[in-house]
Structures are given as structure tokens and as C-alpha cells.
C-alpha positions as CSV (number, residue, x, y, z in Angstrom):
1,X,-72.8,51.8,111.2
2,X,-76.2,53.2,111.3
3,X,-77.2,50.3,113.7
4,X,-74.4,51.4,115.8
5,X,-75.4,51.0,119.7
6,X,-76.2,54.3,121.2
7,X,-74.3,53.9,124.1
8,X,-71.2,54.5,122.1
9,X,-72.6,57.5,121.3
10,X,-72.8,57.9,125.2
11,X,-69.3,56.8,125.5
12,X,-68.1,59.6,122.9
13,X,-69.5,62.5,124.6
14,X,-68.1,61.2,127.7
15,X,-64.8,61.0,126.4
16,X,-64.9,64.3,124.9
17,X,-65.4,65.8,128.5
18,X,-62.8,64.1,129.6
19,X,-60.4,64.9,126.7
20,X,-61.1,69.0,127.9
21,X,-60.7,67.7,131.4
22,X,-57.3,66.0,130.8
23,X,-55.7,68.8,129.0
24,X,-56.6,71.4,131.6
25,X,-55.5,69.4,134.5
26,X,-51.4,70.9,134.5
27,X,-53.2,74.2,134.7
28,X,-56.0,72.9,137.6
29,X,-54.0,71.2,139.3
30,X,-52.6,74.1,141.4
31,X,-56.5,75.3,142.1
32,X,-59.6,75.6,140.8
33,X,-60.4,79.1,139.2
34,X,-58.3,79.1,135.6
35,X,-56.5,82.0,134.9
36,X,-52.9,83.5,134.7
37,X,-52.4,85.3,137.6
38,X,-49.1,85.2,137.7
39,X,-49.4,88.5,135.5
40,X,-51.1,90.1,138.7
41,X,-47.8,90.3,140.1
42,X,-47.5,93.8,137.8
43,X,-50.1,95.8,138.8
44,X,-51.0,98.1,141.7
45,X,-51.0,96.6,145.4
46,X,-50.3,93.6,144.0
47,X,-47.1,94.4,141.9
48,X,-44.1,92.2,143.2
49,X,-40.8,92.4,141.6
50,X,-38.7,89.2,140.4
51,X,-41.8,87.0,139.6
52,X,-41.6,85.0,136.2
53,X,-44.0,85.5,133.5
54,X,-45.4,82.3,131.8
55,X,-46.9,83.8,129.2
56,X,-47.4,87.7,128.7
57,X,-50.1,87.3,126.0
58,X,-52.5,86.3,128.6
59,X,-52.3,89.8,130.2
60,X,-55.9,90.2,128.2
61,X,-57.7,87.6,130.0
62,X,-55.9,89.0,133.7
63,X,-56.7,92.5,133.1
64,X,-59.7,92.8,130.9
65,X,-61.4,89.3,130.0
66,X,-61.9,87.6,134.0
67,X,-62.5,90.7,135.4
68,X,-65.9,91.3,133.2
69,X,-66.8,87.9,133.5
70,X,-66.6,88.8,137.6
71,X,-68.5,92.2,136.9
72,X,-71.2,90.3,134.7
73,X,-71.7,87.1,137.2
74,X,-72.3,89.7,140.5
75,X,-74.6,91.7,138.4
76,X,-76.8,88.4,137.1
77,X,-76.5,86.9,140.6
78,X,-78.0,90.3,141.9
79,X,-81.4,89.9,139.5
80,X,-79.4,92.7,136.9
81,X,-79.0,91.9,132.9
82,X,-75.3,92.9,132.4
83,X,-75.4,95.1,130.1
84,X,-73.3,98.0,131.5
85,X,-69.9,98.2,133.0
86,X,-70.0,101.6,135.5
87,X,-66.0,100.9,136.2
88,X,-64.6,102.3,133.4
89,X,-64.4,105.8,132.1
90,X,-67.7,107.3,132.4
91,X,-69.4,104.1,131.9
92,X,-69.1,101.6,128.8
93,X,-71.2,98.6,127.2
94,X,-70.7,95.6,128.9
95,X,-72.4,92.7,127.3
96,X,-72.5,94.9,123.8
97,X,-68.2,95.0,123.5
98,X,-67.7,91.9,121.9
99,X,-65.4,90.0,124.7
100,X,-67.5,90.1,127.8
101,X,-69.3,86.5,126.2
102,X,-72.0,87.3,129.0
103,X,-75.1,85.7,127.1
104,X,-72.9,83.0,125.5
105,X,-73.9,79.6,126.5
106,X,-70.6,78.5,128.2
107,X,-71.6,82.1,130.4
108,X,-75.1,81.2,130.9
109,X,-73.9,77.8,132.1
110,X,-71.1,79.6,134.7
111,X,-73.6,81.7,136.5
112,X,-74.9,78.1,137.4
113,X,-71.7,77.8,139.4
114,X,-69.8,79.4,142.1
115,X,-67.8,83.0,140.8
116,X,-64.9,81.1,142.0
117,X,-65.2,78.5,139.4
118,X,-66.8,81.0,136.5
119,X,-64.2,81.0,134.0
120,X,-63.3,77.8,134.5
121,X,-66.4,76.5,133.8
122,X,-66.0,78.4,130.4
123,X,-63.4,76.6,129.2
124,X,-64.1,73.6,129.8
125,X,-67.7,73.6,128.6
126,X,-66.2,76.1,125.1
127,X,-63.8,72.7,125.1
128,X,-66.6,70.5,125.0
129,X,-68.7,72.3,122.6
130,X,-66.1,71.9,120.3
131,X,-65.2,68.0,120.8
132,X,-69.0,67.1,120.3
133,X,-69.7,69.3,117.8
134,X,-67.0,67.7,115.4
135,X,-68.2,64.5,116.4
136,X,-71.4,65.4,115.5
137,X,-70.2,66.5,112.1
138,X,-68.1,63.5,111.5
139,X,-71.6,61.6,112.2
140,X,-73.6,63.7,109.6
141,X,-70.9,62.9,107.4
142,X,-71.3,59.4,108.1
143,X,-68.1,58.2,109.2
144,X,-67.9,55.7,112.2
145,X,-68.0,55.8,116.0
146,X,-64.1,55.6,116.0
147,X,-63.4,58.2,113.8
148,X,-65.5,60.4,115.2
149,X,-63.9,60.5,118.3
150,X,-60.7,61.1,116.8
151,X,-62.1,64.0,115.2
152,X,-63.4,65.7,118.1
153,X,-60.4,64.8,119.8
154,X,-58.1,66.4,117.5
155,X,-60.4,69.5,117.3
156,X,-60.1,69.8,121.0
157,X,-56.5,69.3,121.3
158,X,-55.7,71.4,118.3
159,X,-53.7,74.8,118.0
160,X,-56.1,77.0,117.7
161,X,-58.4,76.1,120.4
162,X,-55.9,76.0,122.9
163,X,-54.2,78.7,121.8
164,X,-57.0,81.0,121.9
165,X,-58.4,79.1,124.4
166,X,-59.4,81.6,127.9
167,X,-60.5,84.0,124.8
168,X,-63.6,84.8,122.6
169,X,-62.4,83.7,119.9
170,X,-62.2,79.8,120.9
171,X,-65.7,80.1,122.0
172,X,-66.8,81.4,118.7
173,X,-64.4,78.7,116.8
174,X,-66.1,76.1,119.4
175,X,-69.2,76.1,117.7
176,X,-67.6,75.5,113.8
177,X,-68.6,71.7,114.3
178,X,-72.1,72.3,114.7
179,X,-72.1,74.4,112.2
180,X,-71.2,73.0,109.5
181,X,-73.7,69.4,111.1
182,X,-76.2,71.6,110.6
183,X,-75.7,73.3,107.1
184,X,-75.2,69.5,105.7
185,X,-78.9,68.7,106.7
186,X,-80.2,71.7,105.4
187,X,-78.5,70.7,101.8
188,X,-79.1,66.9,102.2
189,X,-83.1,68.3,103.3
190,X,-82.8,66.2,106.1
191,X,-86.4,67.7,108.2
192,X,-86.2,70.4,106.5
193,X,-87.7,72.9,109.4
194,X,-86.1,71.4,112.3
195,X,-82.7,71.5,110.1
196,X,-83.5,75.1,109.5
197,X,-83.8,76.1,113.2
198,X,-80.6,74.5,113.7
199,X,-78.4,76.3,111.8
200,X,-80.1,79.5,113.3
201,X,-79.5,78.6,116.6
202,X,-76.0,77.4,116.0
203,X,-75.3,80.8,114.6
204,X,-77.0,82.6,117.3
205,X,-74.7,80.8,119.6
206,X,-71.7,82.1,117.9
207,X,-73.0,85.7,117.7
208,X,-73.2,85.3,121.5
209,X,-69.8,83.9,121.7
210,X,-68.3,86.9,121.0
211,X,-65.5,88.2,118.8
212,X,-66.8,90.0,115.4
213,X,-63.4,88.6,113.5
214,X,-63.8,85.5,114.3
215,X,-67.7,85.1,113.3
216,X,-66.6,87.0,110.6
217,X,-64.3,84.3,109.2
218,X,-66.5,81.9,110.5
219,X,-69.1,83.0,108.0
220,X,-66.6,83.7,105.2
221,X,-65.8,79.8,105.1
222,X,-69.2,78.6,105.9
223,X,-70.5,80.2,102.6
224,X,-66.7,78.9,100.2
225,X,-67.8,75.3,101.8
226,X,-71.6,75.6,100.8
227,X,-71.1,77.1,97.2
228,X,-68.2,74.7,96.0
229,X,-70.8,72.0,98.2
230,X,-73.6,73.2,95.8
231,X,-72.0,74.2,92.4
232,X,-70.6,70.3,92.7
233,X,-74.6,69.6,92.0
234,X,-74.9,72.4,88.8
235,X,-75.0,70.1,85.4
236,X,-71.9,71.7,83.9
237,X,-70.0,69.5,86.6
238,X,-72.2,66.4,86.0
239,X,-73.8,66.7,89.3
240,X,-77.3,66.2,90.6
241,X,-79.1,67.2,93.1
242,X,-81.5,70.5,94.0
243,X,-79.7,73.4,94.2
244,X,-82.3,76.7,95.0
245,X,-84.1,75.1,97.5
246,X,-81.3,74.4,100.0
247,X,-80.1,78.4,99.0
248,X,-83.7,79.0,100.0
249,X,-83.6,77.5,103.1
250,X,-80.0,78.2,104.6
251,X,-80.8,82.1,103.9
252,X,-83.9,81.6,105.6
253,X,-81.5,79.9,108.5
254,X,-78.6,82.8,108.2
255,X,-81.3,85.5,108.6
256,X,-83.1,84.1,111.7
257,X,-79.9,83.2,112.9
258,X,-78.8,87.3,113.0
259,X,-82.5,88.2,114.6
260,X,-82.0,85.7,117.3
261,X,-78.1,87.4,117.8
262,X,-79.9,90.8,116.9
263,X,-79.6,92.0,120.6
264,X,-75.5,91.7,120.7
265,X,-74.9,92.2,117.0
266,X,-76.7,95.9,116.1
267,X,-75.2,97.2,119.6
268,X,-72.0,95.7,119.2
269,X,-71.6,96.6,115.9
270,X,-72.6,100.6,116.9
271,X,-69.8,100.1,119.4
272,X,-67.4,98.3,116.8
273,X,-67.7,101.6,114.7
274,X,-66.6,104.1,117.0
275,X,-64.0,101.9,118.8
276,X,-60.3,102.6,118.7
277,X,-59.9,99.9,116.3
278,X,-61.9,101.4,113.9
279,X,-60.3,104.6,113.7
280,X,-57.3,104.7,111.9
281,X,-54.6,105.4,114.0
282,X,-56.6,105.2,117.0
283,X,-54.6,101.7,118.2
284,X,-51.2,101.9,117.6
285,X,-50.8,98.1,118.4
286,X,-53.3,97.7,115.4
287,X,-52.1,98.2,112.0
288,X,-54.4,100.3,110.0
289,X,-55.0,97.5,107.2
290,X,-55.0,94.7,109.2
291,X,-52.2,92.2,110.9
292,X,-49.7,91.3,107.9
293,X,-49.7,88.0,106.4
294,X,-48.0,85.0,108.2
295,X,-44.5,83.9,107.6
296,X,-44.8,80.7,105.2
297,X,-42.1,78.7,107.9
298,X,-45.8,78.9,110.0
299,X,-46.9,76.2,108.4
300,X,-44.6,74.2,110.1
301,X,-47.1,74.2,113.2
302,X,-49.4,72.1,111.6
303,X,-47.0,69.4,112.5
304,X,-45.6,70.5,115.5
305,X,-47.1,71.9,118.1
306,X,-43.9,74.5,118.8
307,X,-46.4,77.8,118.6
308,X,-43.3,79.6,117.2
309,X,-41.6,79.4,120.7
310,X,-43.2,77.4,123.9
311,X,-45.5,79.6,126.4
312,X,-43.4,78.1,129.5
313,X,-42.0,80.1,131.9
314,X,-38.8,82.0,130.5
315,X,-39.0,81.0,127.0
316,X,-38.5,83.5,124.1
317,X,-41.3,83.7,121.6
318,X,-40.0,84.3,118.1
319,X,-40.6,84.8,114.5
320,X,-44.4,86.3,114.4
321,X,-44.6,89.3,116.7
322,X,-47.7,89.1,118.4
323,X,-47.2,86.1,120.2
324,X,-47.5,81.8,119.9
325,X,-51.5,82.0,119.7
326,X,-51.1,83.8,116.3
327,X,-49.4,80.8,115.2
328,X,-50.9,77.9,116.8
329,X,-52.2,75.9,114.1
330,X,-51.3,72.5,115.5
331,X,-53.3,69.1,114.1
332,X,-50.8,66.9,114.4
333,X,-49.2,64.6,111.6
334,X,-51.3,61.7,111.8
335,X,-54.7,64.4,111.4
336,X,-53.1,65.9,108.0
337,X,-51.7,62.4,106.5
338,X,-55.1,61.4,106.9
339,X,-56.6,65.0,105.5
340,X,-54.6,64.1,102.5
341,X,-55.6,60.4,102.0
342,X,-59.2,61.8,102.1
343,X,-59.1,64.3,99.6
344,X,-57.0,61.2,97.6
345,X,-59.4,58.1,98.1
346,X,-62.9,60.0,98.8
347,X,-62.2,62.7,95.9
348,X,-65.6,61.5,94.5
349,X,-67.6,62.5,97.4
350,X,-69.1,66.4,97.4
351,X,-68.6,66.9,101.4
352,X,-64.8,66.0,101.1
353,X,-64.0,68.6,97.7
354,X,-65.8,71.1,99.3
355,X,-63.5,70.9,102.7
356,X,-60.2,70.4,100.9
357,X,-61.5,73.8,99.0
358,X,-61.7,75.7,102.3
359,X,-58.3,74.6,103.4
360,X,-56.7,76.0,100.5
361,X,-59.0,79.2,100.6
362,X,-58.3,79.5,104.9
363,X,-54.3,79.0,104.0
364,X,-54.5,81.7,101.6
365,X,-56.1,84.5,103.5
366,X,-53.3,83.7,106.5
367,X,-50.5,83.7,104.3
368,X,-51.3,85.7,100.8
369,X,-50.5,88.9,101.6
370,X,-52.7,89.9,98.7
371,X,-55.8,88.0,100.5
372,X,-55.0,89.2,103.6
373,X,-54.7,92.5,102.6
374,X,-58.5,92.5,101.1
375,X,-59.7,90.5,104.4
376,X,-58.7,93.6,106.6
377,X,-60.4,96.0,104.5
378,X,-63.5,94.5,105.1
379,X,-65.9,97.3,106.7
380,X,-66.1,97.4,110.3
381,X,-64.3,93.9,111.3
């Protein structure tokens, strides 16, 4: 397979655009800028009574997440960084609040593009972030063509990115592929510099992406994957293999990573302290510890892609209050029956232990109400 023709490799990040295309054609197929304007209908000049919701969630990306993206292409296209947004209150950060995404990549590729076409161009470029970087990681993990492009087609088409999908936290979740590519060269020692500076760009790019929770978690199961990765190596489990240097040289990654993201993460944490969210009491849509654990009957969605109630016109969302994107977990049967045979046949290998270890630690902090109870204590996320 390592003599594989690189044209198919061609062929996969083809298809992996066209898997983000196909997905978003029901939405584009009624125009060209992406977005849920139907919610439009209930505000200001605009506000029409009678007009069906499809999906009152998206009110965010209406309301607050499309018009900074706006804000921040006019003030680029007129030679200004965006850093500040004039239109609220007195004046608030712009690029430095955590959702605006305006030095992510998928923004820095938009302002390439019309403003008509800006948040589309987004989401389909956070899409195929995602679908090449899991291809990339089934590569590094040395599994064939094929299967690789099943990977990064499930990851694509999965419940959480197309739940969250429109929002900062798919673009941060976009980038988990490349991620985790990158810390397996470091370990294997694979070039060891170049391997270095690509885990810190890769984590740059996610600081850039936005959303401090989700980077957060992003970080929490990078480092279960690395250490049950490494302590498989320690001689108390048989293993082999050099254990400090890697540590050596991911820190070394993790640290430049953070100066390169230094420019949105000590503003944006400043703002993350004195936000609403932070205060106790100052959101009441946020509870003070946290949202509470998921209902176990979520699991379900792994199969079916349900979201606890469709987000089509008319439907009634049920079960978890805030809505089917807090639920979307979607992979599909064939993607866990194959998860299992893996952890079942390839128990021997390090890469496939260490990944059937994150799943049970990421189930437990969504459903354990004791782990989710620490995970919201966490300062300032």
C-alpha cells in the first residue's frame, strides 16, 4: 500500500470536496450565500408574522455569527485588521470574542471570495478540512486508500460536524484529524522538526478557529490519546519504544503552537474572564456549573441520525433541552460495527488502545454527571 499510486491520493481529496459539496446542496440549492434566514422574518423591518421556523437554534448564526463575519470581511476588504466591532454597546472585541473565526483559515480563505458567498465558503472549506484531515490520519495510521476515504467520509457526514456545522465549534472539531496525523509522527519521530512544526501549526489553526470549549476538549483528549499512546511503551506493560523524547518534543510543539495562537488566545482569554458566562449568574441560559450530563437514551444517535427530533420545518425537538446539535452524535452503524471489530482484531496495536481509551473517556465526560460536573469547573472555559 505504500506503492499506492498518488493519483488516488488525488482522487481522495477530490472526493472529500465533493462529499461537503453534496451534503450542502438541499441547503444551496435555493441560492448561494448559506444561512437561515428564515429566522430574519422576527426581527425589526423585516419581522413577518406566519413564517415557519426550520430550526430556531440557528438564531446564533442569523443574529450574531453572519453578521461579524459581514463586519469583519468589509473591514479586511477596506485595508483594516478586524479587530473591533463599533456596533455594539460602546464598542467590543471583534476578532478577540471567540466566535467571529476572523483569522481562521476557512476566514482567511472567504475574504478571497465575494461577501455574498463568505460564509459559505466557510463551510464548505471547515467541511473539507475535516474529510482530508481524517484521511490524512487514517494514512499515518497506515490503513489503505479505501478506508481512508470512508474515514473522512464518515467524519464529514457525521453528527457533530453537521450539527455544529455554520458554528465555531465545527471549525475547531475540523482540524481533530490533523491533529492527531501530526502527534503520531512526532511519537513515531518521523522528521522530527518538520513533525514538530506541524502539530504547532495544526494547533494554531484551531486556536484561530474559535470556540475556547471546544479547544479545550480538543486538548483534553489529545493528551488521554498520547499518554495511554506512550505508557503502552513503559516496561511494566511490556512495551518498547522512547518515551521522554517524544514528551520532549510534543511540549516543545504544544508551546509554539499557543505563541503562534498567542494573538487570539491572551485577548480572548481577558475577554472570556469578564464575559457574562463567567460570572455566575450573569447568563441565565447558562447554568452556573456547566450544562448537565446527557440523557443515556442519547446514545442512541450514534446509530441514527434522529438528533433527538429532526431540524425540519415544524418538527418538535425533544428530550435534551437545548436543541438537536447537543445531541448529534451520528456515525452511523456500519462506522461503530467496524470501531468494535478494531478494538477486537487490532487490540495488539498501540494507535488502536489508545483511541478505544478516548471513546470511553469522551462518553464519560457527556454522560457521567460526576465527570461532567468536574469538566465545568474548569477555570475560565
Amino acid at each position: 500500500d505504500r506503492r499506492s499510486n498518488p493519483w488516488l491520493h488525488v482522487f481522495g481529496a477530490v472526493w472529500m470536496v465533493l462529499v461537503a459539496l453534496a451534503v450542502l446542496i438541499p441547503a444551496l440549492s435555493h441560492g448561494s450565500s448559506f444561512g437561515s434566514y428564515d429566522i430574519l422574518s422576527q426581527f425589526g423591518v423585516l419581522r413577518q408574522h406566519g413564517v415557519v421556523i426550520h430550526n430556531l437554534q440557528a438564531g446564533d448564526q442569523s443574529d450574531q455569527i453572519i453578521p461579524w463575519t459581514t463586519l469583519a470581511w468589509t473591514q479586511v476588504h477596506h485595508g483594516h485588521l478586524p479587530l473591533w466591532n463599533p456596533y455594539e454597546a460602546l464598542g467590543m472585541p471583534l476578532a478577540f470574542n471567540w466566535q467571529t473565526v476572523a483569522f481562521s483559515v476557512p476566514a482567511l480563505i472567504s475574504y478571497l471570495f465575494p461577501l455574498a458567498l463568505s460564509v459559505t465558503v466557510q463551510v464548505v472549506v471547515t467541511l473539507v478540512i475535516a474529510g482530508t484531515g481524517m484521511y490524512t490520519l487514517a494514512r499515518v495510521l497506515r490503513l489503505g486508500v479505501l478506508a481512508s476515504i470512508f474515514a473522512g467520509t464518515v467524519f464529514e457526514l457525521s453528527g457533530p460536524m453537521l450539527g455544529w456545522l455554520g458554528w465555531p465549534h465545527a471549525a475547531v472539531l475540523s482540524w481533530s484529524g490533523w491533529l492527531f496525523a501530526a502527534a503520531l509522527l512526532v511519537v513515531r519521530g518521523h522528521r522530527r522538526v518538520p513533525s514538530i512544526v506541524f502539530v504547532a501549526v495544526v494547533i494554531a489553526a484551531m486556536v484561530y478557529a474559535g470556540q475556547a470549549e471546544i479547544l479545550t476538549l480538543a486538548g483534553l483528549a489529545l493528551l488521554v490519546f498520547l499518554v495511554v499512546l506512550l505508557a503502552q511503551r513503559s516496561r511494566f506493560l511490556s512495551g518498547s519504544g522512547p518515551i521522554r523524547r517524544p514528551v520532549l518534543d510534543l511540549s516543545v510543539a504544544v508551546v509554539t503552537g499557543c505563541a503562534l495562537g498567542a494573538p487570539l488566545l491572551l485577548p480572548g482569554l481577558q475577554v472570556i474572564s469578564i464575559s457574562e458566562r463567567g460570572v455566575p449568574g450573569g447568563d441565565p441560559g447558562e447554568l452556573i456549573n456547566g450544562d448537565p450530563p446527557l440523557p443515556v437514551h442519547n446514545l442512541v444517535h450514534l446509530l441514527f441520525q434522529g438528533f433527538d427530533g429532526l431540524p425540519i420545518a415544524g418538527n418538535h425537538w425533544f428530550g435534551y433541552p437545548n436543541g438537536y446539535s447537543e445531541t448529534a452524535a451520528y456515525v452511523g452503524i456500519i462506522a461503530v460495527v467496524l470501531a468494535v471489530v478494531a478494538v477486537g482484531v487490532r487490540r495488539r496495536r498501540p494507535e488502536v488502545v489508545s483511541f478505544a481509551a478516548l471513546a470511553v473517556v469522551m462518553v464519560s465526560i457527556a454522560f457521567v454527571p460526576v465527570a461532567v460536573s468536574g469538566l465545568g469547573k474548569l477555570p475560565l472555559i
